[in-house]
N, C-alpha and C positions, 0 to 999 in steps of 0.2 A: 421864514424869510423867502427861500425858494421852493414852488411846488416841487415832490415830488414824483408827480409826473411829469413834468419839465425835466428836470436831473437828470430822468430814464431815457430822454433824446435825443438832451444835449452831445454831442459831442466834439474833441477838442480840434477847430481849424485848421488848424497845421497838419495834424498825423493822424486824424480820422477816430485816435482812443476816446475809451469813456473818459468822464470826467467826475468828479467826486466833491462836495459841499466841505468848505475850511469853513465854517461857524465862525470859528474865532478872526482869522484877518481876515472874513469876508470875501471871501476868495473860491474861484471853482478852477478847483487844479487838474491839468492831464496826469489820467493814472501812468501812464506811459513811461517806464526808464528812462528810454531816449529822450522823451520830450518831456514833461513835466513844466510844459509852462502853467501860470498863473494868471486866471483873467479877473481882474477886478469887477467887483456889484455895486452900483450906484445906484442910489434910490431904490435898490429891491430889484433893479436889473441888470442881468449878468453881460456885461461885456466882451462879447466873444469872438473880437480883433484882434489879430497876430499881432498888430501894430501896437497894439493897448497892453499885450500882456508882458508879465514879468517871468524873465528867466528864474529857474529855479538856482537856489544858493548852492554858488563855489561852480557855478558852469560857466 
């Protein structure tokens, strides 16, 4: 779904951490404690708007 040489550069807009491939909700999440937000992949591309992501559950 996403290369992974993309994966290796992406990183998460907000808090500058890596970020890591959710396979299953399609989803490229900040490794990050603090931040853990959630950017959704549309059509195979990753959405990498603070404005677009989801907070992680119970924050």
């Amino acid at each position: 779904m996403i290369d992974k040489e993309l994966l290796e550069i992406l990183a998460c807009p907000k808090c500058k951490s890596e970020v890591r491939l959710d396979e299953t909700a399609q989803r490229i999440v900040c490794t990050s404690p603090m931040c853990g937000l959630r950017y959704p992949i549309r059509d195979g591309i990753p959405v990498m708007l603070i404005d677009e992501a989801e907070k992680p559950t119970g924050a």
